[in-house]
KOLPA-254224 format. One record per residue (C-alpha): x, y, z; residue number from 1. Coordinates in pm, whole numbers, plus 50000, padded with zeros to 5 digits. Layout:
N
+-------+-------+-------+-----+
|  east | north |    up | num |
+-------+-------+-------+-----+
|     X |     Y |     Z | NUM |
...
+-------+-------+-------+-----+
# end
This chain:
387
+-------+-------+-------+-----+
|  east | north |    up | num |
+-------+-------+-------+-----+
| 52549 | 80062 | 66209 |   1 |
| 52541 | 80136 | 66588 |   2 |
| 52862 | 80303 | 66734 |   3 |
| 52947 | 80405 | 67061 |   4 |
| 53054 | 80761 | 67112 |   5 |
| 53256 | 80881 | 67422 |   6 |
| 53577 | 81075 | 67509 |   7 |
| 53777 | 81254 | 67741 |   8 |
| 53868 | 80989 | 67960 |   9 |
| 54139 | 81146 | 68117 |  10 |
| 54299 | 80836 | 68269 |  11 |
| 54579 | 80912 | 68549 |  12 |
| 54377 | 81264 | 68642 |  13 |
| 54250 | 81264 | 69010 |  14 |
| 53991 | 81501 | 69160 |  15 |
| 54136 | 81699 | 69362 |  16 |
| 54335 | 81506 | 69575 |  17 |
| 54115 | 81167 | 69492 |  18 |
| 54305 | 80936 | 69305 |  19 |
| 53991 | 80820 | 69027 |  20 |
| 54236 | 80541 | 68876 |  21 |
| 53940 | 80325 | 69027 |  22 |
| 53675 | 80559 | 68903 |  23 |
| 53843 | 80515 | 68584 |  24 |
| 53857 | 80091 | 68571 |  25 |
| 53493 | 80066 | 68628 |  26 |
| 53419 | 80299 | 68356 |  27 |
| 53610 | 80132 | 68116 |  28 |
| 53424 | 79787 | 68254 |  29 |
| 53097 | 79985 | 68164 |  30 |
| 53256 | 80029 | 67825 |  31 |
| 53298 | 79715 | 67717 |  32 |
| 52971 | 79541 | 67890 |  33 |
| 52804 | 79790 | 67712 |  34 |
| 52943 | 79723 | 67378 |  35 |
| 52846 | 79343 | 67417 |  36 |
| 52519 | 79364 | 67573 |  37 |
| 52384 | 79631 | 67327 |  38 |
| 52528 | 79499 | 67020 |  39 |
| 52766 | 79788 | 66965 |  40 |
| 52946 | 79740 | 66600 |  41 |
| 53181 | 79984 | 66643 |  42 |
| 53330 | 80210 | 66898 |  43 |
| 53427 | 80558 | 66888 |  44 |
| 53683 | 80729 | 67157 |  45 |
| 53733 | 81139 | 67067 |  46 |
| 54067 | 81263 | 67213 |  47 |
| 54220 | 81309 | 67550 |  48 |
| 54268 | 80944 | 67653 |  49 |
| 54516 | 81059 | 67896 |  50 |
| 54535 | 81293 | 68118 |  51 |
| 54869 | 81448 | 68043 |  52 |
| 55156 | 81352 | 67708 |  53 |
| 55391 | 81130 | 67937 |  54 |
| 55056 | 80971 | 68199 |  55 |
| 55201 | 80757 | 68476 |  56 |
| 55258 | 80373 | 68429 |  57 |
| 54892 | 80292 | 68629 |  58 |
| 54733 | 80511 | 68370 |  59 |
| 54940 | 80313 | 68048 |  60 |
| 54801 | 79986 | 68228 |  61 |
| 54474 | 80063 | 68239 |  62 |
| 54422 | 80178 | 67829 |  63 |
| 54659 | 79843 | 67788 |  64 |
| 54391 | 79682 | 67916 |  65 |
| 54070 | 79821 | 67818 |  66 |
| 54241 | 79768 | 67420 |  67 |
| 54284 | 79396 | 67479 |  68 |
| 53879 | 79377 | 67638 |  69 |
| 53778 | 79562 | 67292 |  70 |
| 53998 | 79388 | 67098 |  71 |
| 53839 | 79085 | 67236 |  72 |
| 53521 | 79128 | 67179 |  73 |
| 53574 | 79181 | 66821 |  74 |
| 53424 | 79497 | 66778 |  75 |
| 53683 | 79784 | 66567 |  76 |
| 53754 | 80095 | 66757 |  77 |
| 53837 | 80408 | 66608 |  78 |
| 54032 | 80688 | 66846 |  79 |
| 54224 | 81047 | 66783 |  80 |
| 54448 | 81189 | 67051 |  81 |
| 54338 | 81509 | 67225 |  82 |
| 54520 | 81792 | 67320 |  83 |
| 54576 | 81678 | 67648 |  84 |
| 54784 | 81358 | 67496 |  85 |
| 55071 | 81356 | 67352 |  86 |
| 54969 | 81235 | 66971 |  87 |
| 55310 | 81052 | 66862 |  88 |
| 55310 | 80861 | 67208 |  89 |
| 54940 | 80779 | 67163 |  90 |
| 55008 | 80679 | 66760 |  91 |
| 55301 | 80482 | 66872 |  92 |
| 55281 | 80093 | 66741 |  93 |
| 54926 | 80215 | 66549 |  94 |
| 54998 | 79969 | 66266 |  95 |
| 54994 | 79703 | 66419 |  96 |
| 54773 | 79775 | 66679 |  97 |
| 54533 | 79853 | 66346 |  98 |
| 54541 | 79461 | 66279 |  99 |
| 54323 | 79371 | 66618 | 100 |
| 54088 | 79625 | 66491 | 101 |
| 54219 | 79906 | 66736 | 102 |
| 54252 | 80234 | 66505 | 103 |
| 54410 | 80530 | 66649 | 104 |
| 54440 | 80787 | 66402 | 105 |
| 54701 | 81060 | 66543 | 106 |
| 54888 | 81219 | 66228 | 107 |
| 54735 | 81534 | 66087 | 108 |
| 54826 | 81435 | 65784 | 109 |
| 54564 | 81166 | 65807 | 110 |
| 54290 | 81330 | 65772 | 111 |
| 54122 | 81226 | 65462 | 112 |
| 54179 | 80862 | 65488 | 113 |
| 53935 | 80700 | 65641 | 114 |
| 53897 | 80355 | 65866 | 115 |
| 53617 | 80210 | 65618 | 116 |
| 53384 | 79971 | 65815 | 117 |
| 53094 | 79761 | 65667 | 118 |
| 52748 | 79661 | 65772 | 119 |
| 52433 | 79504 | 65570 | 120 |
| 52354 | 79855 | 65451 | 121 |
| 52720 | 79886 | 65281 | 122 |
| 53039 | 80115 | 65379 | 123 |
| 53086 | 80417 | 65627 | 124 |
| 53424 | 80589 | 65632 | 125 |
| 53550 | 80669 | 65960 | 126 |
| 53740 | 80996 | 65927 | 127 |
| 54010 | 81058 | 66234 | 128 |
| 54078 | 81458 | 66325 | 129 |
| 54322 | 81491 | 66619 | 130 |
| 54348 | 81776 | 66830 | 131 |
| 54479 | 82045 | 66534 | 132 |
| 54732 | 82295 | 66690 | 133 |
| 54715 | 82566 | 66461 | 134 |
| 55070 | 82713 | 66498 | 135 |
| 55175 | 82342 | 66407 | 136 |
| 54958 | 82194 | 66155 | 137 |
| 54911 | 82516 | 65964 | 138 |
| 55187 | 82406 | 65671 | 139 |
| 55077 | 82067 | 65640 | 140 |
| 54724 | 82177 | 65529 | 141 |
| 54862 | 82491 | 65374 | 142 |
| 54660 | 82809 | 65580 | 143 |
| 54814 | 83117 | 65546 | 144 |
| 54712 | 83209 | 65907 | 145 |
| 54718 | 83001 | 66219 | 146 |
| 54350 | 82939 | 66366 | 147 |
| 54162 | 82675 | 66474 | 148 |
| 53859 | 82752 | 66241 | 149 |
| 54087 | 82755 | 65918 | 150 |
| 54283 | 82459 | 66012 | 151 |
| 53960 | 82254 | 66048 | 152 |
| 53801 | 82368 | 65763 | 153 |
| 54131 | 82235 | 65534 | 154 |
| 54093 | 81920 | 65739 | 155 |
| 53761 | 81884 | 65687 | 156 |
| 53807 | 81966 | 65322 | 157 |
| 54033 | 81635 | 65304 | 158 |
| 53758 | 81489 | 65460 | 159 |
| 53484 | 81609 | 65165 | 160 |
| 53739 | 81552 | 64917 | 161 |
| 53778 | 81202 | 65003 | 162 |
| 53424 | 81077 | 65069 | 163 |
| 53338 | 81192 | 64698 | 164 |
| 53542 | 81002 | 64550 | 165 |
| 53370 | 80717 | 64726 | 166 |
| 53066 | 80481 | 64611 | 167 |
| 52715 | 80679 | 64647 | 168 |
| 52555 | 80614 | 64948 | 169 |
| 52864 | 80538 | 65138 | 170 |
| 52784 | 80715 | 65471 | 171 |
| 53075 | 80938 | 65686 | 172 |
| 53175 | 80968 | 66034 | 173 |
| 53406 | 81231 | 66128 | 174 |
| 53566 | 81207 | 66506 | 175 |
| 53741 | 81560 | 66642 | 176 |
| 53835 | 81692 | 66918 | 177 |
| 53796 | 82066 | 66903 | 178 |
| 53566 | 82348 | 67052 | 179 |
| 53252 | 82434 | 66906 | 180 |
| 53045 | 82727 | 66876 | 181 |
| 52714 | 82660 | 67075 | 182 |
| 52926 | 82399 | 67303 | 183 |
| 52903 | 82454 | 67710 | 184 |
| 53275 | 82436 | 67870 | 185 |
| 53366 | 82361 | 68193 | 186 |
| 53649 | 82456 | 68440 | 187 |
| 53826 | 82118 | 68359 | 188 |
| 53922 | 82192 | 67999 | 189 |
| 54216 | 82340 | 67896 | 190 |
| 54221 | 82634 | 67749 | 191 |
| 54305 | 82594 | 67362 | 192 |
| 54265 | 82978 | 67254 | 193 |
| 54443 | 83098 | 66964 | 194 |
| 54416 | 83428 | 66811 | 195 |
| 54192 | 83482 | 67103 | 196 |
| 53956 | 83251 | 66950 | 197 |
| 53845 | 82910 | 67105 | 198 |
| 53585 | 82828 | 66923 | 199 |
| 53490 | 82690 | 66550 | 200 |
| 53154 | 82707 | 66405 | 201 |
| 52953 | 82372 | 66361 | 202 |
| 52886 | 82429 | 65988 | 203 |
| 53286 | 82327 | 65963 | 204 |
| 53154 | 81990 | 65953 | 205 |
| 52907 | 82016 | 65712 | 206 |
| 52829 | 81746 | 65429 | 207 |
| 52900 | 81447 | 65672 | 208 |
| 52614 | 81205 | 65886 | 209 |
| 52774 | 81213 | 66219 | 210 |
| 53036 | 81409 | 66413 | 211 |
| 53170 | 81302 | 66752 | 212 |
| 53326 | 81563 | 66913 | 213 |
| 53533 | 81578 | 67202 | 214 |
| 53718 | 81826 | 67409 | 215 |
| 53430 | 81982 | 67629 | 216 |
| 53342 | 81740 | 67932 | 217 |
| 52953 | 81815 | 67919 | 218 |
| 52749 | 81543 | 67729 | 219 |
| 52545 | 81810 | 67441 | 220 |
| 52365 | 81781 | 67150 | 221 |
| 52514 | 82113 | 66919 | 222 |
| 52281 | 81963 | 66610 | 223 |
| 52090 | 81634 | 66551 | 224 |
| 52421 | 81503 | 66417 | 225 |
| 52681 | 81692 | 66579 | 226 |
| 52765 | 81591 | 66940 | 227 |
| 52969 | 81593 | 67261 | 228 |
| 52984 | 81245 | 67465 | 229 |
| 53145 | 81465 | 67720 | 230 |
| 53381 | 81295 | 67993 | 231 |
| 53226 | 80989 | 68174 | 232 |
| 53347 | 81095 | 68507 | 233 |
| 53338 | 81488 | 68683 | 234 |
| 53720 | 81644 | 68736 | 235 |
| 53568 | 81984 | 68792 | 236 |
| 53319 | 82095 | 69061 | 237 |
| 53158 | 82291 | 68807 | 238 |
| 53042 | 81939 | 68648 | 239 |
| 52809 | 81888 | 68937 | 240 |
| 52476 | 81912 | 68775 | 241 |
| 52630 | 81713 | 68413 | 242 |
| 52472 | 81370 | 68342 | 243 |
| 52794 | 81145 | 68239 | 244 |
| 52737 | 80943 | 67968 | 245 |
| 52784 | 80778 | 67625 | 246 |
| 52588 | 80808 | 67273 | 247 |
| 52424 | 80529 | 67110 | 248 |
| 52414 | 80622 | 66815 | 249 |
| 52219 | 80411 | 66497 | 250 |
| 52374 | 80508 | 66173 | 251 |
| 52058 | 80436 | 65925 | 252 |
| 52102 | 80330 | 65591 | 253 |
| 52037 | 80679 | 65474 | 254 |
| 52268 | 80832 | 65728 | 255 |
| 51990 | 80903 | 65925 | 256 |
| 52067 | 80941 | 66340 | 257 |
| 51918 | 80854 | 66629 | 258 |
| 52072 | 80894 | 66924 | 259 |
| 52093 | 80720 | 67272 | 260 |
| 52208 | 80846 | 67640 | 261 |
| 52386 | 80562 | 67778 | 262 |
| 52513 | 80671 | 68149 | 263 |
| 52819 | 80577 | 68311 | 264 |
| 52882 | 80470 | 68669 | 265 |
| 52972 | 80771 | 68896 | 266 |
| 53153 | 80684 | 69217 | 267 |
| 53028 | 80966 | 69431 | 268 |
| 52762 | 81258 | 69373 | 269 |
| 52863 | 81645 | 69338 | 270 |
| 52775 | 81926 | 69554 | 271 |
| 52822 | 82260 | 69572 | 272 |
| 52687 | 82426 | 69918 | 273 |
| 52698 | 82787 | 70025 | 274 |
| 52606 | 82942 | 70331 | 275 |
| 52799 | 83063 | 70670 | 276 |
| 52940 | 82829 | 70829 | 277 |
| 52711 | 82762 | 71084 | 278 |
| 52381 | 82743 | 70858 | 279 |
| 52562 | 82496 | 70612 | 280 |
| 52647 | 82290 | 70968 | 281 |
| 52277 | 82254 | 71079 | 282 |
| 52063 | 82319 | 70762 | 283 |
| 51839 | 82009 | 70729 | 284 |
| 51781 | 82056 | 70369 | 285 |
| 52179 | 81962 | 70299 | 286 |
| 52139 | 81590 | 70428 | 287 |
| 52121 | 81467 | 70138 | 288 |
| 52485 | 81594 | 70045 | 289 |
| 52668 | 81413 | 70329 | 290 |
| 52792 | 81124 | 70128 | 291 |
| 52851 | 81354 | 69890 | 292 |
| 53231 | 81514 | 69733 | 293 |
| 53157 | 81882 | 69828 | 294 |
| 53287 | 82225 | 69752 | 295 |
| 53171 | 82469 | 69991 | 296 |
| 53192 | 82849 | 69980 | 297 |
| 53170 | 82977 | 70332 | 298 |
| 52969 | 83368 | 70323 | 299 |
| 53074 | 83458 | 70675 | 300 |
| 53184 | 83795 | 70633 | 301 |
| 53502 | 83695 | 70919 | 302 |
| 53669 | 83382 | 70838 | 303 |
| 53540 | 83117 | 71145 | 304 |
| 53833 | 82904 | 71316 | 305 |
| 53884 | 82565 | 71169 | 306 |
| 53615 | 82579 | 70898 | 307 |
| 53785 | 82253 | 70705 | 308 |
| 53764 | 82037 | 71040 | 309 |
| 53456 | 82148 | 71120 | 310 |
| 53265 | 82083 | 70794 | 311 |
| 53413 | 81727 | 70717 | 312 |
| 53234 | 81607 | 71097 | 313 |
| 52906 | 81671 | 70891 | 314 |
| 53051 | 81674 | 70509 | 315 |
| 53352 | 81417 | 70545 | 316 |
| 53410 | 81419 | 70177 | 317 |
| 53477 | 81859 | 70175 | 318 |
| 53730 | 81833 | 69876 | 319 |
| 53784 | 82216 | 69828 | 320 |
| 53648 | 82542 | 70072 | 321 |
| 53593 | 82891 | 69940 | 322 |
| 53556 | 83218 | 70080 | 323 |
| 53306 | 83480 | 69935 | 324 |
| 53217 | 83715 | 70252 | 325 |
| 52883 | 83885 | 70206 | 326 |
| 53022 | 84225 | 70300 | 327 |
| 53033 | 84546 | 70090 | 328 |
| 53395 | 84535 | 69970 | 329 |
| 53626 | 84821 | 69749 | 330 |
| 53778 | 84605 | 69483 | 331 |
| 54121 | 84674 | 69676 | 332 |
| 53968 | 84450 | 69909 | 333 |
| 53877 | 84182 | 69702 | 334 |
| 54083 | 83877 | 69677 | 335 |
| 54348 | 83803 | 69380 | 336 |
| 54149 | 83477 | 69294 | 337 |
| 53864 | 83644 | 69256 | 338 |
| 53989 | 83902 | 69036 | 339 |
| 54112 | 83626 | 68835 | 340 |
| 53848 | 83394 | 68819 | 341 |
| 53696 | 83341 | 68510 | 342 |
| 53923 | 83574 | 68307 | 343 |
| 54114 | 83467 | 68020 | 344 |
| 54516 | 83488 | 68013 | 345 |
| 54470 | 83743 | 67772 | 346 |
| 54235 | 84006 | 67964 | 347 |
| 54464 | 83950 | 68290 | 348 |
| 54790 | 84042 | 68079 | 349 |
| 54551 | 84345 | 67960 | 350 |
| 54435 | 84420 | 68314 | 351 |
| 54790 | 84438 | 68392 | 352 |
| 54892 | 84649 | 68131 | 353 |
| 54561 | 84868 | 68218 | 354 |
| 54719 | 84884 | 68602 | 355 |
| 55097 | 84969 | 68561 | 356 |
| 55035 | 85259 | 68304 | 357 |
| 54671 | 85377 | 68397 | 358 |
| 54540 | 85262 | 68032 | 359 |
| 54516 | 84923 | 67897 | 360 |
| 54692 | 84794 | 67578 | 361 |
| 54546 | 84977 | 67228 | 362 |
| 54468 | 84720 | 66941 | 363 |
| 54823 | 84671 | 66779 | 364 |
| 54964 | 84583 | 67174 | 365 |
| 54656 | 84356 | 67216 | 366 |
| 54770 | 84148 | 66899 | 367 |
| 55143 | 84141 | 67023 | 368 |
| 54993 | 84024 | 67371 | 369 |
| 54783 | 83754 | 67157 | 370 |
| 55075 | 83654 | 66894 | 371 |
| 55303 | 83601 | 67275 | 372 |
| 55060 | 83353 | 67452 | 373 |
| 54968 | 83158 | 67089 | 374 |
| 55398 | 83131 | 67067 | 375 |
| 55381 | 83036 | 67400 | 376 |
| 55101 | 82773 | 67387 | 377 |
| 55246 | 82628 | 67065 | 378 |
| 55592 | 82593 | 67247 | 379 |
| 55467 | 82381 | 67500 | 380 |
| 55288 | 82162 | 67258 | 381 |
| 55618 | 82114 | 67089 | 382 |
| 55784 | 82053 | 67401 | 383 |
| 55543 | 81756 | 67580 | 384 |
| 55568 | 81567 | 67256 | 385 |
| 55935 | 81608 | 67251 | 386 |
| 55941 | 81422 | 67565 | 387 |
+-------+-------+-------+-----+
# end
């Protein structure tokens, strides 16, 4: 059986301030030329379809209308909402939509029943994980303590449970959307820590042929049958070296892989440039980045007068400017994004702590700092869907 494997569409997010609603239609036009002209039998789309739980109407259009060009073509889809959607306004008319062979599984309590699927070689059970909060799914598959590892793991034990009740030979497809040890994130992602964990380990899904995961936006191969598509277009600057793209993936009678990069259409290169401002203006080497979206971090250790204006005459596609002087500087001196960047909302509550009182937070503080942003995180899950 030969699937298709992507995720993380995103549709309604822009880059920066480009609207990528555009970006986003040719994609899906990719999609679907790709499922007919390399005889895709089945299609498989893992989590955050939208961008945010209520996306706006153009965003709504668009998925309306890459369903009916699937549908169309005949070929069944399988998709799980991600934790950028809002699950019960993803699931919403699923039945029926299930008749045009358009399967979104949503509902936790799904988990170990499977969209079964034939080919020549017999069945393969398509199992559907959504994005698992663990401070709200931890009852329904009875864990005693909210985490993303222990939540999967009872999920996946659905999974297990099911497929051996199944006819030998039947082969298994599991689709999540979930962050896995060994996986490369980007700055796009949202953060999904809990218990100051992020991360599961890939044996979670052992005992099945293929996983597709989604969640990180960086197409990667974790094992030979454990994989992220990644997102098929950049919404980070740190995506500027990724290669967007889709799996191909051939399902062998024996549940055997192989797998295919298929890319996707990007609308406009990345590139990240650094320099003073007057080197980045008249280095030749950088031609090749005029046509280019571009984030550039100025080094000049004075800020220069109108560095935007000046940059877009030779770079008129400068989406974002930085400033990281080269100069010697006390860490007084340094600025409040760069303290910040690339620290956790955990370790800044702790470097706060650490400041006001001259020592940071000892172990029992640390958990009531972790316990406050899980609540917290949980509560806005509860409230998007609630909208």
């Amino acid at each position: 059986m030969r699937l298709l494997h992507t995720s993380d569409w995103h549709l309604g997010r822009a880059f920066h301030r480009v609207n990528m609603l555009g970006a986003q239609a040719e994609f899906i036009g990719h999609l679907v030329t790709t499922v007919r002209e390399r005889a895709v039998d089945a299609v498989v789309v893992s989590g955050d379809v939208y961008d945010r739980a209520v996306p706006p109407l153009a965003a709504v259009e668009l998925f309306d209308d890459a369903l009916h060009r699937l549908a169309d073509l005949g070929v069944p889809t399988v998709m799980i909402s991600g934790n950028h959607d809002s699950a019960r306004r993803l699931g919403v008319g699923a039945g029926l939509i299930g008749r045009a062979g358009i399967h979104l599984r949503t509902e936790p309590s799904a988990a170990g029943t499977p969209v079964v699927l034939a080919d020549a070689d017999g069945e393969v059970a398509f199992y559907g994980l959504p994005y698992l909060e663990p401070a709200l799914v931890k009852d329904e598959f009875g864990v005693a303590k909210a985490g993303h590892e222990a939540v999967l793991a009872a999920a996946m034990d659905r999974v297990r449970a099911d497929l051996a009740t199944r006819a030998p030979g039947t082969r298994s497809v599991v689709l999540a959307h979930a962050f896995v040890t060994g996986g490369e994130p980007s700055d796009s992602e949202r953060d999904i820590t809990v218990g100051g964990v992020a991360a599961v380990p890939a044996g979670v899904f052992d005992g099945v042929d293929y996983v597709a995961l989604g969640h990180l936006h960086g197409c990667q191969t974790l094992t030979d049958r454990v994989r992220y598509s990644g997102s098929p277009l950049p919404y980070s600057f740190s995506e500027a070296a990724h290669r967007k793209s889709m799996w191909l993936v051939d399902l062998a009678a024996d549940g055997s892989v192989d797998a295919e990069r298929v890319d996707c259409p990007v609308p406009r290169a990345l590139a990240r440039i650094r320099g003073t401002l007057e080197d980045l203006l008249a280095d030749p080497d950088l031609t090749r980045h005029e046509e280019a979206w571009v984030e550039a971090t100025l080094t000049d250790p004075v800020r220069p007068a109108d560095p935007m204006a000046r940059l877009t005459e030779r770079f008129p596609h400068t989406l974002s400017l930085v400033f990281d002087p080269d100069r010697a500087e006390d860490e007084s001196e340094v600025s409040y994004a760069r303290r910040l960047a690339g620290r956790s909302d955990q370790q800044i509550a702790e470097d706060f702590v650490a400041h006001v009182r001259g020592a940071g937070p000892d172990p029992h503080e640390q958990t009531v700092l972790r316990d406050a942003f899980d609540a917290v995180r949980a509560d806005e899950t509860v409230r998007e869907v609630a909208r």
